[in-house]
Short mmCIF file of the C-alpha atoms (twelve columns), coordinates in Angstrom:
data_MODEL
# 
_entry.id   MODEL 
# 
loop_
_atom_site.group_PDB 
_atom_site.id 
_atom_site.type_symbol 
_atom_site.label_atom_id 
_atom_site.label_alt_id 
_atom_site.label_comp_id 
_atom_site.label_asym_id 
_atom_site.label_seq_id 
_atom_site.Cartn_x 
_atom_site.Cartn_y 
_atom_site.Cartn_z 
_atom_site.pdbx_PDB_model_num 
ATOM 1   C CA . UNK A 1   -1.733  -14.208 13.529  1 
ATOM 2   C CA . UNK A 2   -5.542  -13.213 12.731  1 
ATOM 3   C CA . UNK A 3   -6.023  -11.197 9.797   1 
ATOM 4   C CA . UNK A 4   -8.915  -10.120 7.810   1 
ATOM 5   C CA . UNK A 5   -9.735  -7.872  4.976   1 
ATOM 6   C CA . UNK A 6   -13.722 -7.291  4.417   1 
ATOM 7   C CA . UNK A 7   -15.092 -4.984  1.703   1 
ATOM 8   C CA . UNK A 8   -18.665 -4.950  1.190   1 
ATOM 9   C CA . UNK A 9   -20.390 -2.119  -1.593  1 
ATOM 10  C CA . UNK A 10  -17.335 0.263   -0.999  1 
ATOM 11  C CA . UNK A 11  -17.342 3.473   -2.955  1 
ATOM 12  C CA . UNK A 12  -15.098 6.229   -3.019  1 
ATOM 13  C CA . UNK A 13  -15.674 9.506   -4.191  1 
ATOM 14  C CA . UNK A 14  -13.672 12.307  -5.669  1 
ATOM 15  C CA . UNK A 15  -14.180 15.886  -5.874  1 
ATOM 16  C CA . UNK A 16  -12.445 18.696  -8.518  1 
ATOM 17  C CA . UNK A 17  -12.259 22.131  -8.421  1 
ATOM 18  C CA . UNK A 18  -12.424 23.988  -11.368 1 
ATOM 19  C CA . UNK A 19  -8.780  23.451  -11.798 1 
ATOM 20  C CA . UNK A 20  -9.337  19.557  -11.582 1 
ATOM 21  C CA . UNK A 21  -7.462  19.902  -8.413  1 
ATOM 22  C CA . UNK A 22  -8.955  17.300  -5.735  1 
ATOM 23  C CA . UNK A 23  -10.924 18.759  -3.077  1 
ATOM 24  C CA . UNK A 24  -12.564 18.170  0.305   1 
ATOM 25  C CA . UNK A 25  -16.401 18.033  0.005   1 
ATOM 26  C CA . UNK A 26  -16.795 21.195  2.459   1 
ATOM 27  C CA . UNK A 27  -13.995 23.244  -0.236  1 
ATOM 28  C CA . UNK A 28  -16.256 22.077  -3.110  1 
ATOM 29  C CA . UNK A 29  -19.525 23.318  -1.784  1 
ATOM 30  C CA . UNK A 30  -17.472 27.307  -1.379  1 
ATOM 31  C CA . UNK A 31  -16.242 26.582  -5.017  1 
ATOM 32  C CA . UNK A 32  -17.773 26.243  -8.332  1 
ATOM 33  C CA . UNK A 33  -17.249 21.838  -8.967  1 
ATOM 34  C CA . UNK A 34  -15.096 21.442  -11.733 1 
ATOM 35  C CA . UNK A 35  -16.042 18.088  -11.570 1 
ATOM 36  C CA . UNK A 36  -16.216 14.754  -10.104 1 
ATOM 37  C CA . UNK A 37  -15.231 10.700  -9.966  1 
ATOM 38  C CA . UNK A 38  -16.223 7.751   -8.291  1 
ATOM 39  C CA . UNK A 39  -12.946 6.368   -8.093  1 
ATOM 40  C CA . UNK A 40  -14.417 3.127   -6.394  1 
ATOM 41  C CA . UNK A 41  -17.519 1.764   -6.777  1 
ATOM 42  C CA . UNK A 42  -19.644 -1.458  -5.666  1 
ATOM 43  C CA . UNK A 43  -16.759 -3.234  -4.558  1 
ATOM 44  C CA . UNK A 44  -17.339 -6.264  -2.504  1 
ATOM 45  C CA . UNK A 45  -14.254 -8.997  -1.325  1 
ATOM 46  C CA . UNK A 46  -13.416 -10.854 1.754   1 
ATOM 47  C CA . UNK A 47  -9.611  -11.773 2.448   1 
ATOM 48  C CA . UNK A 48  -8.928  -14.500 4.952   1 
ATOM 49  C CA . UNK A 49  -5.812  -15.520 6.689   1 
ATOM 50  C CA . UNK A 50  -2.798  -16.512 4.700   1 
ATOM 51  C CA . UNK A 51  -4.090  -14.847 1.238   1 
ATOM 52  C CA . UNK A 52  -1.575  -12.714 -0.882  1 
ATOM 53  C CA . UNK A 53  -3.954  -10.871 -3.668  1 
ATOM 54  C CA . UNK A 54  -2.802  -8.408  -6.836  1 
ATOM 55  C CA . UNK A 55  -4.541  -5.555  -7.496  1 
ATOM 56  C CA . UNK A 56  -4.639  -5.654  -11.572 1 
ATOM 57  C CA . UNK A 57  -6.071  -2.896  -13.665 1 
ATOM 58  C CA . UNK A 58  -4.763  0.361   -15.814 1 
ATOM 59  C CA . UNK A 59  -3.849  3.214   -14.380 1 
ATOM 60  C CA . UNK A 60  -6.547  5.196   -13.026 1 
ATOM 61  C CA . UNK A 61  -8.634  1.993   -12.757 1 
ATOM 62  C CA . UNK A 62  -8.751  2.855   -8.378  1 
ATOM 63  C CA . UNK A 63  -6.116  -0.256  -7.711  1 
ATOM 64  C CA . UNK A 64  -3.962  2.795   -5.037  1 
ATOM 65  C CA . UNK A 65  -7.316  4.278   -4.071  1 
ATOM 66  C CA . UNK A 66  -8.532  0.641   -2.683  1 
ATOM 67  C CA . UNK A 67  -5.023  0.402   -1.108  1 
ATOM 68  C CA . UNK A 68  -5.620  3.883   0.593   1 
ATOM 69  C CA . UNK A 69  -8.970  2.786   1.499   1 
ATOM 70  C CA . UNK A 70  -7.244  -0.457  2.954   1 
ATOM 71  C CA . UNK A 71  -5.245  1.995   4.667   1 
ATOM 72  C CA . UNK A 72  -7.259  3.883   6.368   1 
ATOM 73  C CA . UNK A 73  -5.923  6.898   4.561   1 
ATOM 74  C CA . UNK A 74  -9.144  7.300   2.931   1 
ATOM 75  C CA . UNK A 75  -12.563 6.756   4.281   1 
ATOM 76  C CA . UNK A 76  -15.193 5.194   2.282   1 
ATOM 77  C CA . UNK A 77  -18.248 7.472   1.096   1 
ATOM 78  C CA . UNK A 78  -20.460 4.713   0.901   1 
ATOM 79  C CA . UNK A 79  -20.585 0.654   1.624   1 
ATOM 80  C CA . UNK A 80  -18.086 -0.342  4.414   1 
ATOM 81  C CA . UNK A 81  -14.619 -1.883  5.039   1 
ATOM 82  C CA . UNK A 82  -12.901 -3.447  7.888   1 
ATOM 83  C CA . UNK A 83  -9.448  -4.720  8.658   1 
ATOM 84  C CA . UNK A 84  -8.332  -7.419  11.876  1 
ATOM 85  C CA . UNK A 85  -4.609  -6.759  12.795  1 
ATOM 86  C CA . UNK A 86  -1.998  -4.665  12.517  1 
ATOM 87  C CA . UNK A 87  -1.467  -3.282  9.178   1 
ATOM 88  C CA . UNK A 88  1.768   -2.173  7.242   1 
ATOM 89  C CA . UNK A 89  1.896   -0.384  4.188   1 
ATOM 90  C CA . UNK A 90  4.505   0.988   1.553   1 
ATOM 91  C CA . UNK A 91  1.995   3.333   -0.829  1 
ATOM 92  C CA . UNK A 92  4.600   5.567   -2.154  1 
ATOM 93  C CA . UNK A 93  7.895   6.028   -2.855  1 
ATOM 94  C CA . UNK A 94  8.161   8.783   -0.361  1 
ATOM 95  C CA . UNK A 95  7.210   5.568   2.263   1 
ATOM 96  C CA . UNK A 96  5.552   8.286   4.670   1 
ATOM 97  C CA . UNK A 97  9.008   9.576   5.194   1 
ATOM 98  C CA . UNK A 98  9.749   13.293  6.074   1 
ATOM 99  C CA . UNK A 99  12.372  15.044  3.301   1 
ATOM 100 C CA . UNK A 100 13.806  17.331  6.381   1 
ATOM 101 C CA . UNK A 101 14.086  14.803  9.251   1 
ATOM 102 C CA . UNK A 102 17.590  11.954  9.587   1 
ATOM 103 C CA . UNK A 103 16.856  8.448   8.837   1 
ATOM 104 C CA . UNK A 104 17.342  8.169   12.588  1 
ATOM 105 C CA . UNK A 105 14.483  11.184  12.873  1 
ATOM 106 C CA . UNK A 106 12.276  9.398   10.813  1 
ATOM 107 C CA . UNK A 107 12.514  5.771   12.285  1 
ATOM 108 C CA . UNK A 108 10.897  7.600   15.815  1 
ATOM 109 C CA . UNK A 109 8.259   9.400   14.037  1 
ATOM 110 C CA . UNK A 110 6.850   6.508   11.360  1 
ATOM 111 C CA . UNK A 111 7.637   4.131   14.602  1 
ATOM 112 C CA . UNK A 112 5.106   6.288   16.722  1 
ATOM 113 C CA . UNK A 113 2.747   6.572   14.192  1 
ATOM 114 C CA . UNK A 114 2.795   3.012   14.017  1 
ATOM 115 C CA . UNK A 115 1.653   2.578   17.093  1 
ATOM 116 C CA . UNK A 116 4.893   1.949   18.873  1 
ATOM 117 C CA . UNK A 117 5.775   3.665   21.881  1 
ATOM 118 C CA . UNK A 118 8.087   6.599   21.708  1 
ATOM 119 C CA . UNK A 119 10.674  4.191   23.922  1 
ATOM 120 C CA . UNK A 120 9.969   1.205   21.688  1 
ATOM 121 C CA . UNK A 121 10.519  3.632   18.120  1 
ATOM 122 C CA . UNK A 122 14.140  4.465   20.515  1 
ATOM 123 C CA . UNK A 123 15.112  0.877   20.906  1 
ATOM 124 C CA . UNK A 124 14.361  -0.083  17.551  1 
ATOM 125 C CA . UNK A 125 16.623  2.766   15.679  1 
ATOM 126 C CA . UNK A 126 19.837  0.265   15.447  1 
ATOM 127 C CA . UNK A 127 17.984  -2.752  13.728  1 
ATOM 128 C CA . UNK A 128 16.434  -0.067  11.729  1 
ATOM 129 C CA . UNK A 129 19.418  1.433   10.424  1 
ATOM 130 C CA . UNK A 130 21.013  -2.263  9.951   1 
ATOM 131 C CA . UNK A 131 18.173  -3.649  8.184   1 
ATOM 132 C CA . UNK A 132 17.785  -0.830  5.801   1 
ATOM 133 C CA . UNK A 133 21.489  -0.931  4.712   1 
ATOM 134 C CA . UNK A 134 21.515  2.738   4.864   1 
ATOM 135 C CA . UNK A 135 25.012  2.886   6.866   1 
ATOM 136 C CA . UNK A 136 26.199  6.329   7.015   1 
ATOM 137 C CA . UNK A 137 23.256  7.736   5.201   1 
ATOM 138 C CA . UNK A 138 20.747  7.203   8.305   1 
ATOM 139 C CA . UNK A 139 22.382  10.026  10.074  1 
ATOM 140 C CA . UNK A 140 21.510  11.994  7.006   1 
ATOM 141 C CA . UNK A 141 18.421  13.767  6.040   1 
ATOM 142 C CA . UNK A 142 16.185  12.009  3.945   1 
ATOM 143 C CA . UNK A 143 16.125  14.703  1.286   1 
ATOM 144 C CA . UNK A 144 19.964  13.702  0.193   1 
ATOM 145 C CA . UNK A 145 17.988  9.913   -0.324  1 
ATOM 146 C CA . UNK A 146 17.489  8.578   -3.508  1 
ATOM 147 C CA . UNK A 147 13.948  6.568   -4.112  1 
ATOM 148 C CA . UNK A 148 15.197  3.347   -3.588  1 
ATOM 149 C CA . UNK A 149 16.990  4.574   -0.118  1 
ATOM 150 C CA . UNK A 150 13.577  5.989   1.258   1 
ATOM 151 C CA . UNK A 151 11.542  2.961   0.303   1 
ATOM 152 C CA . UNK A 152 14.342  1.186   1.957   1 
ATOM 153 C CA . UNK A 153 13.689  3.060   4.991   1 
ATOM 154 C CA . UNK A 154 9.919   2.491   5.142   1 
ATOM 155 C CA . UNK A 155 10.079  -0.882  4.680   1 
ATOM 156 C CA . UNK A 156 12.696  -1.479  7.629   1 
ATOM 157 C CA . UNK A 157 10.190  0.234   9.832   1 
ATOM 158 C CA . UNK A 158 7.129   -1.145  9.154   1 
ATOM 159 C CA . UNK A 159 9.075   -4.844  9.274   1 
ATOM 160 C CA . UNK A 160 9.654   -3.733  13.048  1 
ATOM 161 C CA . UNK A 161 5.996   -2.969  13.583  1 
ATOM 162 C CA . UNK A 162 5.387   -6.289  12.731  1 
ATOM 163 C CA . UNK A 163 2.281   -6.066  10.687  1 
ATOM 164 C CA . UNK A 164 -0.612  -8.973  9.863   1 
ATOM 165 C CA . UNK A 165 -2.061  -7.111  6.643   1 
ATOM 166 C CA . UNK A 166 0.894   -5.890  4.330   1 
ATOM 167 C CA . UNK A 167 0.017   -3.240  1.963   1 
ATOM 168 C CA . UNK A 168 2.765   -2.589  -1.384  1 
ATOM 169 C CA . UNK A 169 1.744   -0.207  -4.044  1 
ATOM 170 C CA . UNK A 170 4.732   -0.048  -6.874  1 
ATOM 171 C CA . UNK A 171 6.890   1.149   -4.133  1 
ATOM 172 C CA . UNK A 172 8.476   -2.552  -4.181  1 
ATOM 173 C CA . UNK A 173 9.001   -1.735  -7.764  1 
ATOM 174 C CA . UNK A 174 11.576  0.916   -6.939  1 
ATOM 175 C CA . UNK A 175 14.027  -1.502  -4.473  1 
ATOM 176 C CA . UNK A 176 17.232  -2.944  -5.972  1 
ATOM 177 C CA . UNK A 177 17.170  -6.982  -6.510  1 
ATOM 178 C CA . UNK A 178 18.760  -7.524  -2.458  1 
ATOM 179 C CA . UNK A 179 15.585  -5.431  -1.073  1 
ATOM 180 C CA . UNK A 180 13.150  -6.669  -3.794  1 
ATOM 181 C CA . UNK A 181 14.335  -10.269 -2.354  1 
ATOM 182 C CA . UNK A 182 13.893  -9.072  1.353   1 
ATOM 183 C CA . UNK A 183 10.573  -7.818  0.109   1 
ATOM 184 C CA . UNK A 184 9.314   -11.257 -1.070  1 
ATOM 185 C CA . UNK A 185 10.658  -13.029 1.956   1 
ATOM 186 C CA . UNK A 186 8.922   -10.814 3.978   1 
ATOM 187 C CA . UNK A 187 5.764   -11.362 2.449   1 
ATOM 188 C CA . UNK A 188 6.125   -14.981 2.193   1 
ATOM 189 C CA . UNK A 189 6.830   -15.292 5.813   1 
ATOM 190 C CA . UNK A 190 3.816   -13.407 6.727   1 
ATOM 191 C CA . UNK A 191 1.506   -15.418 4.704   1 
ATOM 192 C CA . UNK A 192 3.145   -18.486 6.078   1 
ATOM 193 C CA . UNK A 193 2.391   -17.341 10.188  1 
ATOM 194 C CA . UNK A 194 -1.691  -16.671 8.514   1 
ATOM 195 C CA . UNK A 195 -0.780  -12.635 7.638   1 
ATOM 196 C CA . UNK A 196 -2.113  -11.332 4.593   1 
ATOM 197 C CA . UNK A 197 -0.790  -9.805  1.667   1 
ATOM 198 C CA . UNK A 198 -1.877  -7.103  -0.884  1 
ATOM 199 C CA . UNK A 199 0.173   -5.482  -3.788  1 
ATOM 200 C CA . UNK A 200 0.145   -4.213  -7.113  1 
ATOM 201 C CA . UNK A 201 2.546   -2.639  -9.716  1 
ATOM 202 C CA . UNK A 202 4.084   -3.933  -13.494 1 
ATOM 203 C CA . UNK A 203 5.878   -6.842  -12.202 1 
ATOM 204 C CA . UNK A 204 3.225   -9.517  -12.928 1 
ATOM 205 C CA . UNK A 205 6.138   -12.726 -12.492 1 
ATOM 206 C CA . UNK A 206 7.149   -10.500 -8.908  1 
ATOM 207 C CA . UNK A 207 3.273   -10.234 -7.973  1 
ATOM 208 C CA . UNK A 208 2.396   -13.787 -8.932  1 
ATOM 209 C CA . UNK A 209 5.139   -14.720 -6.814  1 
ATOM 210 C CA . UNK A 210 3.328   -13.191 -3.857  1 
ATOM 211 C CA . UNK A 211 -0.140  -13.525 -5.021  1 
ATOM 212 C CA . UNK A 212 -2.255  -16.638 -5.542  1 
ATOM 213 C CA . UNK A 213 -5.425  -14.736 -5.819  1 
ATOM 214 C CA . UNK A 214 -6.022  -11.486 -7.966  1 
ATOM 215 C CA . UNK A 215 -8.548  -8.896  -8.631  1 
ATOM 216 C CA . UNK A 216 -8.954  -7.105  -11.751 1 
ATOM 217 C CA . UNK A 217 -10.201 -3.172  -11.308 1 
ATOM 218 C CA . UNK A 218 -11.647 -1.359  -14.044 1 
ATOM 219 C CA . UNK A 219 -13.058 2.391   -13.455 1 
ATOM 220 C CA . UNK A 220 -13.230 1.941   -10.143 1 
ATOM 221 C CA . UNK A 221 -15.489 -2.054  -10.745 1 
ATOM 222 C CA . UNK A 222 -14.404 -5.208  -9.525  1 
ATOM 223 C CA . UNK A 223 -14.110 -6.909  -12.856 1 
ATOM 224 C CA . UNK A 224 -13.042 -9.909  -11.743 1 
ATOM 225 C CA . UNK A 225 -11.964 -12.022 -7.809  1 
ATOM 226 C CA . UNK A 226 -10.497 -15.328 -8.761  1 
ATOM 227 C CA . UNK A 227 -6.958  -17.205 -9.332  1 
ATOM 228 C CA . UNK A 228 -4.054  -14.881 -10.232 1 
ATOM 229 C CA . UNK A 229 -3.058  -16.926 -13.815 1 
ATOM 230 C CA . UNK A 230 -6.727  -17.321 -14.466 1 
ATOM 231 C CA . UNK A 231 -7.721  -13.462 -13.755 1 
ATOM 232 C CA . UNK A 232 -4.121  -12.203 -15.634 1 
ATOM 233 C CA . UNK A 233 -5.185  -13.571 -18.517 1 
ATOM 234 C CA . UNK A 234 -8.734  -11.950 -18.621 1 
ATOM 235 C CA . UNK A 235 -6.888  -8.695  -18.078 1 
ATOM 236 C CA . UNK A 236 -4.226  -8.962  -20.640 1 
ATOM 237 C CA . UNK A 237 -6.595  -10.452 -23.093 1 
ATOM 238 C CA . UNK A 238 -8.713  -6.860  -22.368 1 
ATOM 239 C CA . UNK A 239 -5.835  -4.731  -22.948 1 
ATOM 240 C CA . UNK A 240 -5.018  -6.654  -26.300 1 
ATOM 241 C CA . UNK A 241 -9.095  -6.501  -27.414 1 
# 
């Protein structure tokens, strides 16, 4: 498995409208700005093979916004980032999923978007449903799910994708202690076959589990790139300051 993640001078930025709503640049320019954020800024990393890395920082501090960016779900305004392999993410607790489709329903369209063929999605619905531990509630829409049942979901997709880069933003944070498990073993096996790993969330003993390597975001900075004890304690000992 060959998997990279390289950041150099990335920025992101946000426009509001008046109503501090987020807008598109080409909405903003029709619109008087209410406003606007650079929710990233400067930041520069490398991630090589086999590396599981935190994301620490306060809310607001642009830990989701560098996942996005990660992603692909948002493209970076200035400075440049690339990925190598296959990537897999759980950003939200919605997974991706759609409220008004079946489990089933939902296993063909996140497996397409994946990037698996409509036939493969097909042939992967059964291990889906099994792996999930959704039972009768896969033939159910996902609107009847609770939280925990449609991060379930997600993650029982994207395992069949079979990503290099895994991507977990809180949504791990919302599993019950069989899933959380599945979650870790997941991510452990990836980093063992040279995948990579990036998460954040609360659970610093879960993340430190995962993550040998952290970085610590503050307004959108790279405060700190370095061991994961070694950079918690610089951001704890901020927080306390």
């Amino acid at each position: 498995m060959s998997a990279r993640v390289h950041a150099e001078d990335v920025g992101v930025h946000y426009l509001f409208d008046r109503q501090q709503r987020t807008v598109s640049p080409t909405i903003a320019g029709l619109k008087r700005a209410g406003g606007e954020n650079w929710a990233l800024s400067g930041v520069s990393f490398d991630i090589g093979a086999g590396e599981g890395v935190a994301l620490l920082g306060a809310s607001g501090s642009g830990k989701s916004t560098l996942l996005r960016t990660i992603a692909g779900v948002l493209e970076p305004d200035t400075g440049r980032l690339e990925t190598t392999g296959r990537l897999g993410s759980l950003l939200s607790i919605q997974a991706g999923v759609m409220a008004l489709l079946t489990g089933r329903e939902n296993t063909l369209l996140l497996g397409v978007l994946a990037g698996m063929t409509p036939a493969r999605a097909r042939a992967e619905m059964e291990e889906v449903k099994q792996r999930s531990g959704l039972e009768e509630h896969y033939e159910r829409l996902v609107a009847s799910y609770s939280q925990g049942m449609r991060a379930r979901l997600g993650l029982a997709v994207m395992e069949r994708t079979e990503p290099a880069i895994l991507l977990l933003d809180e949504v791990h944070e919302a599993l019950d202690h069989e899933f959380r498990d599945h979650v870790e073993a997941l991510s452990q096996e990836m980093l063992a076959g040279g995948g990579i790993v990036v998460a954040t969330g609360h659970d610093h003993p879960m993340l430190e589990r995962l993550c040998t390597r952290a970085l610590h975001l503050e307004d959108g900075h790279v405060m700190a790139d370095g061991d994961f004890s070694e950079v918690q304690r610089g951001y704890l000992g901020d927080r306390k300051a």
